[in-house]
C-alpha positions in Angstrom: 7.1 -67.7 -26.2 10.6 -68.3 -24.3 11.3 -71.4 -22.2 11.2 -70.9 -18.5 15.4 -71.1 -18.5 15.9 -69.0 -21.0 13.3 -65.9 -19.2 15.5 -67.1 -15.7 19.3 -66.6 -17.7 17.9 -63.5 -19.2 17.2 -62.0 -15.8 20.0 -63.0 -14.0 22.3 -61.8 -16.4 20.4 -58.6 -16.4 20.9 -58.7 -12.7 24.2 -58.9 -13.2 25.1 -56.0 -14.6 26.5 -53.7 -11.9 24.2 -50.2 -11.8 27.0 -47.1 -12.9 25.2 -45.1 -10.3 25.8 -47.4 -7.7 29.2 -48.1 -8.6 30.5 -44.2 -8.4 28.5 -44.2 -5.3 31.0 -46.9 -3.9 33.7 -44.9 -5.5 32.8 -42.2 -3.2 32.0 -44.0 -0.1 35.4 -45.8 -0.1 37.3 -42.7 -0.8 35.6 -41.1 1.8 36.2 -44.1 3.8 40.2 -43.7 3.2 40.4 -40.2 4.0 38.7 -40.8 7.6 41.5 -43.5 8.7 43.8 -41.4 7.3 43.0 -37.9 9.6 42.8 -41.1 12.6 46.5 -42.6 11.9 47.7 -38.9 11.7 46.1 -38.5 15.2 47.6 -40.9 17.0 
């Protein structure tokens, strides 16, 4: 059985790892994001 540090370090370095799915996600939101003020600076 696993000390109590070792089961924490384990999860937090699991935790760590940044989910792909969320990280194309954010890809696309900033993109997205760039494109709006964009359109706006052409405007004024």
């Amino acid at each position: 059985m696993a000390s109590n540090t070792k089961k924490t370090k384990m999860i937090r370095k699991r935790k760590d790892k940044p989910n792909k799915m969320n990280l194309k996600k954010d890809a696309k939101r900033i993109s997205r994001n760039i494109e709006i003020l964009r359109e706006l600076e052409q405007e004024e």
